[in-house]
N, C-alpha and C positions, 0 to 999 in steps of 0.2 A: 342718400338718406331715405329713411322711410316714408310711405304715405300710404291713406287710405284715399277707399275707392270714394268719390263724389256721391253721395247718397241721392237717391232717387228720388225725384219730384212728389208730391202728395198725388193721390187720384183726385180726380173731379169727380165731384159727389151730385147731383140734383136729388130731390126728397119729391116721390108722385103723391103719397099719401103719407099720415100717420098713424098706419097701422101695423097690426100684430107682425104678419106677414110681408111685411114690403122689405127690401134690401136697396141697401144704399150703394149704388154703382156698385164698384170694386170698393171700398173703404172698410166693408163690415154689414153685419145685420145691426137694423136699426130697431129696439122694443120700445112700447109704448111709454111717454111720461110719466112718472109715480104722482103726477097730480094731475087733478082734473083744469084744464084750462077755462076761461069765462067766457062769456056768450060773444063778448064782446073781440075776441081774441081771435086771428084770424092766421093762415097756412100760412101766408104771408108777413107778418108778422114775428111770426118763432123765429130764432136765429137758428143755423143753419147747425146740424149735432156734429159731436167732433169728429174729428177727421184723422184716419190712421193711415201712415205712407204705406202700409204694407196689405193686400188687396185681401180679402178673405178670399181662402182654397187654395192662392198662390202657395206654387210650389220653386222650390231651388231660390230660396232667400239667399244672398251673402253675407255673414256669419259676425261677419266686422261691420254691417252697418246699420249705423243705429235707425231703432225702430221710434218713428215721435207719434206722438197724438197731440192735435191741437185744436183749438176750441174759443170765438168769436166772445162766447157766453162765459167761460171761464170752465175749468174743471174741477169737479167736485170729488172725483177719486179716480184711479187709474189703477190696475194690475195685470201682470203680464207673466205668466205662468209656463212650465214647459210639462209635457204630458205626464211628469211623474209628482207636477204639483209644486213645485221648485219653483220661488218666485225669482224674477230678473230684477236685477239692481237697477235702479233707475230716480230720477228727480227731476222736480217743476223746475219753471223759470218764477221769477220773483213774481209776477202775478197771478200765477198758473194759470199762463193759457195756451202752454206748451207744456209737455212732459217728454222725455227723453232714456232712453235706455242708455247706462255708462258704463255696461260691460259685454264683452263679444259673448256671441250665441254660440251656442254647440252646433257641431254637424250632425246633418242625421234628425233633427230633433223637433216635434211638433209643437208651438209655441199658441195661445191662448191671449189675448189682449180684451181686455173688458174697462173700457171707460165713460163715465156718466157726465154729462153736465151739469151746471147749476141751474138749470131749467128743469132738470131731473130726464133728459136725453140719454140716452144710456144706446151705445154700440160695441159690437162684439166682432173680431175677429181669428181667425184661425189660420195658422199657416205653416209651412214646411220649407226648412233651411235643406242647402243642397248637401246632399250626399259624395266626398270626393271618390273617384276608383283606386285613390291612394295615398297617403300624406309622407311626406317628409321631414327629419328631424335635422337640426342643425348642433354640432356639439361643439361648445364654443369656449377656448383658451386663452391664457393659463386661467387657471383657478380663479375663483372669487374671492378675494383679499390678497393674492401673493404679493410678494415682493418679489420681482424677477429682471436679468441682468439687460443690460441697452442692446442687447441685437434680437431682444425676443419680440417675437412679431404676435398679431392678433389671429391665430387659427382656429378655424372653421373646417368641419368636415360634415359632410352632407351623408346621410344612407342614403341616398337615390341621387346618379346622375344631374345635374344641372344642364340643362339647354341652353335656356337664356340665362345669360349672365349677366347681362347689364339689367336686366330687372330685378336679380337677388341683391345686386350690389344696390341699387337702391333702396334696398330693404334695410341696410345695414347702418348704423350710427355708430361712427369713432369720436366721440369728444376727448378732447385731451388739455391739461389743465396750463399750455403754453401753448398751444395752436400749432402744432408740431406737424408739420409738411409729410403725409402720408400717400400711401395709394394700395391698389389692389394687384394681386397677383394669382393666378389660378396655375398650381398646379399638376391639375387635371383635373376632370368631371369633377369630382367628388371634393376636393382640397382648396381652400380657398387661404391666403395670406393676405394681411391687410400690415405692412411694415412702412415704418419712417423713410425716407428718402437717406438720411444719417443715422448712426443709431442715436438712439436717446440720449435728451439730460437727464443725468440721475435727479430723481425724486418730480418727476413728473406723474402726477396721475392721468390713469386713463378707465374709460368709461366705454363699455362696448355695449348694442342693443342690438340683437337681431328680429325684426317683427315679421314672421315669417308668416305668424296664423294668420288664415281665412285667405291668406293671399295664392291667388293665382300661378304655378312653377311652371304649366306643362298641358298638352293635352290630358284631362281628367286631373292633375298633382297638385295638391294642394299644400300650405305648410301646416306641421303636425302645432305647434307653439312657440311664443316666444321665447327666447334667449337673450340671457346675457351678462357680463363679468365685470369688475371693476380691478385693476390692479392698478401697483406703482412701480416705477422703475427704480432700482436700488443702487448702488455704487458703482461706478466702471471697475469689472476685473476681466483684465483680457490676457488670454494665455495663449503664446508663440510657441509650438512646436519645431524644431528647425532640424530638416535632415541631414544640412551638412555637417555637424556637430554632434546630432543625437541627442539634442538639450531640450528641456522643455521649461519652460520661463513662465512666471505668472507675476503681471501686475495689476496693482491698485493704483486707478487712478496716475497712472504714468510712472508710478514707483514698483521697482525691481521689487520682491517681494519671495520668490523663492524661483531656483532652479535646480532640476535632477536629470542625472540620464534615462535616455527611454530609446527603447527600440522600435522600431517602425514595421513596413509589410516587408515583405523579400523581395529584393530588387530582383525586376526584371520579371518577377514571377505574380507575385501581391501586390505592387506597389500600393502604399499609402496616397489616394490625391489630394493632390495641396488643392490651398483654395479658404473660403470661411466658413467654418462648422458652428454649431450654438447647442451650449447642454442641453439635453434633454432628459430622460428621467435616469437615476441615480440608484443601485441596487449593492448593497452590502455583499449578497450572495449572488451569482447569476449562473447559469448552465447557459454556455456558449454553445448554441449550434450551429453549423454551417448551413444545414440542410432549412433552415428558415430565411438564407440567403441566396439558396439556388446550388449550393456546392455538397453534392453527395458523398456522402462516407467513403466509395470506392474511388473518389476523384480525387483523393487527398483532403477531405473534408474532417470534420471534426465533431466530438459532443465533449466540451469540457467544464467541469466546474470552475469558477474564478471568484477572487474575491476583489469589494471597492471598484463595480463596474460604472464607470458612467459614460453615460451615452454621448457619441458628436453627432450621428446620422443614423437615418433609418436604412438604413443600406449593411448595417452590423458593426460599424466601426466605435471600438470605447479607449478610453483610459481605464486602465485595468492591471492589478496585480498581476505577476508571472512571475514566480519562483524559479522558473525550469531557464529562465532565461537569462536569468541573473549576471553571464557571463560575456551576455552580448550588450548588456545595456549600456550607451555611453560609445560600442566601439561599431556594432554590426545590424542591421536587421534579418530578421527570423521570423516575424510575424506573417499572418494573413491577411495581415492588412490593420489592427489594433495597433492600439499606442500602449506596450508593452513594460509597466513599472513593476518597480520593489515593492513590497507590501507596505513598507511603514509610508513610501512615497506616495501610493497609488491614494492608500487611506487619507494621506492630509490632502491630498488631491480634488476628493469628494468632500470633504469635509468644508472645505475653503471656496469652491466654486458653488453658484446656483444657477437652478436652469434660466435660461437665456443669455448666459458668461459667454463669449465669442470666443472661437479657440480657432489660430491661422496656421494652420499647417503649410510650410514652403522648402521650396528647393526640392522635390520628391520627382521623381520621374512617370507617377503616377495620372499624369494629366491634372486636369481640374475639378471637383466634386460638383456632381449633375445639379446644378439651380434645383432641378426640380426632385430630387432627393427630400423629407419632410421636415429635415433642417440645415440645407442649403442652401435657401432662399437668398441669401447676401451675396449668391454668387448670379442671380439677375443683374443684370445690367436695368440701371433708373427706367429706359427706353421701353423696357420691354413690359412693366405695367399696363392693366389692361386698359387706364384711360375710360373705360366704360366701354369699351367695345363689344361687340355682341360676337364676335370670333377671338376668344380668350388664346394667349400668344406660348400654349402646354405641346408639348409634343404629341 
């Protein structure tokens, strides 16, 4: 789960004089009262002016923590500015004798605190939030409001490397609206899955947060902001592909619902790996090319148009229209490793599944699809979650 850093103690203040000129410890500059005090009135006597946790001149503030001012005598105004005049959001406690800033600071950015008492004590501080050598984003899955199918898991991709892992994974909140038995999984540096231990009950909501800003990733790496989705889980539709056969089956919710023939990779050459695939994105039109899977034109590769592609793996494997292969669908496989339908097939195909739909491809001599492929994930074994461990279990 997430958490911020312990904010830092107030400085100790001692006051030598009350003059023009004097500076209060580390708290601020202190100017003169806006009333004249009485004869009778003595150093000792004044309460002591308010007190800012964050020191004047200080440099390399942390961004997430809140800056207070507080005050014995009570406070009569507070504002907190950043060098282009932009005030910071902030509010009393119900006596004002605290004030509190309730939104994270910028990086980079020279921040201005001017608070008076009701003595008419008035101190001023200036200071400077740290600068990172480089921040990182978090892009975080599926969409905000989908409805998506019970094996879709909560993806996270990182632009920069991840080290520690068990301190991002703290950053992260999965609520979910049945308390649904989850964990983490790292796909490598960059990939991170947070999926069920089973898949889903349909119509579960789930709530993701990533708080990544101000927080600390790395020697100098900082996170760029926070992240985060809300979706619900929709109906069980799960589709069997089966090579002995060449069928390919889809049900709702345990009921048979349609099947067609479909051709698979070319045995012994392509094979299709069995194992558990999850839709992912869905394209009307798509230009197949091999060469974005590693298979060059002169190696028997390809660049073809197709229609009704939907995705099981990042690895290039769809369901997808084939016209040319019409003849094999049902008795042979011919493909590259795609799951090869009829147009009118392939269309109710896309049309009927949504991403996160589990698709089991079995019986294939293809081995099993790599876990760590970006939608194989179901082919982890429970064990191999990272537990929180700081040596994530990725190839």
């Amino acid at each position: 789960m997430g958490h911020r850093r312990v904010v830092r103690g107030f400085a100790l203040v001692a006051v030598a004089a009350l003059l023009a000129s004097c500076t209060i410890g580390d708290g601020g500059r202190l100017e003169p009262a806006a009333h004249t005090t009485s004869a009778t009135t003595t150093q000792k006597d004044m309460p002591r002016p308010p007190q800012i946790n964050v020191a004047n001149g200080e440099t390399g503030v942390e961004p997430v923590d809140p800056v207070t001012v507080s005050s014995s005598a009570g406070l009569a105004s507070v504002t907190m500015t950043n060098e282009s005049g932009k005030e910071v959001e902030a509010e009393f406690n119900a006596d004002k004798s605290e004030w509190t800033t309730t939104e994270p600071l910028g990086y980079g950015r020279t921040y201005t605190v001017e608070a008076r008492d009701t003595e008419g004590q008035k101190v001023v501080s200036t200071f400077t939030t740290l600068s990172p050598d480089a921040t990182v984003n978090a892009y975080v899955g599926p969409l905000d409001g989908a409805t998506v199918g019970v094996a879709q898991a909560v993806t996270i991709r990182f632009d920069s490397a991840i080290k520690d892992t068990k301190a991002v994974e703290d950053l992260i909140e999965v609520t979910t609206s049945n308390d649904t038995d989850g964990a983490f999984f790292w796909l490598d540096p960059y990939e991170l899955r947070w999926r069920p231990k089973e898949y889903w009950e349909p119509g579960t909501d789930v709530s993701v947060k990533v708080n990544l800003y101000g927080q600390k990733l790395g020697n100098g790496l900082y996170g760029a902001q926070d992240s985060e989705t809300n979706f619900t889980i929709g109906d069980k539709v799960e589709t069997v592909i089966d090579n002995a056969d060449k069928m390919l089956r889809v049900y709702a919710n345990g009921e048979l619902v349609k099947e067609f023939p479909v051709s698979l990779g070319t045995d012994n050459v392509h094979d299709t790996p069995s194992g558990t695939y999850v839709v992912g994105d869905e394209h009307e039109k798509l230009t197949m090319d091999s060469r974005t899977y590693g298979l060059a034109l002169d190696a028997g590769g390809y660049v073809t148009p197709v229609d009704y592609a939907t995705q099981l793996s990042y690895s290039g494997i769809y369901v997808h229209s084939a016209p040319w292969a019409i003849g094999a669908l049902g008795s042979y496989n011919q493909s590259h490793g795609c799951i090869n339908a009829s147009y009118d097939n392939a269309q109710w195909f896309q049309n009927y599944v949504k991403r996160g739909d589990p698709v089991v491809v079995k019986n294939t001599a293809g081995g099993t699809l790599t876990p760590y492929d970006g939608l194989g994930y179901w082919n982890l074994d429970w064990e191999q979650r990272s537990g929180g461990s700081e040596e994530p279990l990725y190839p």
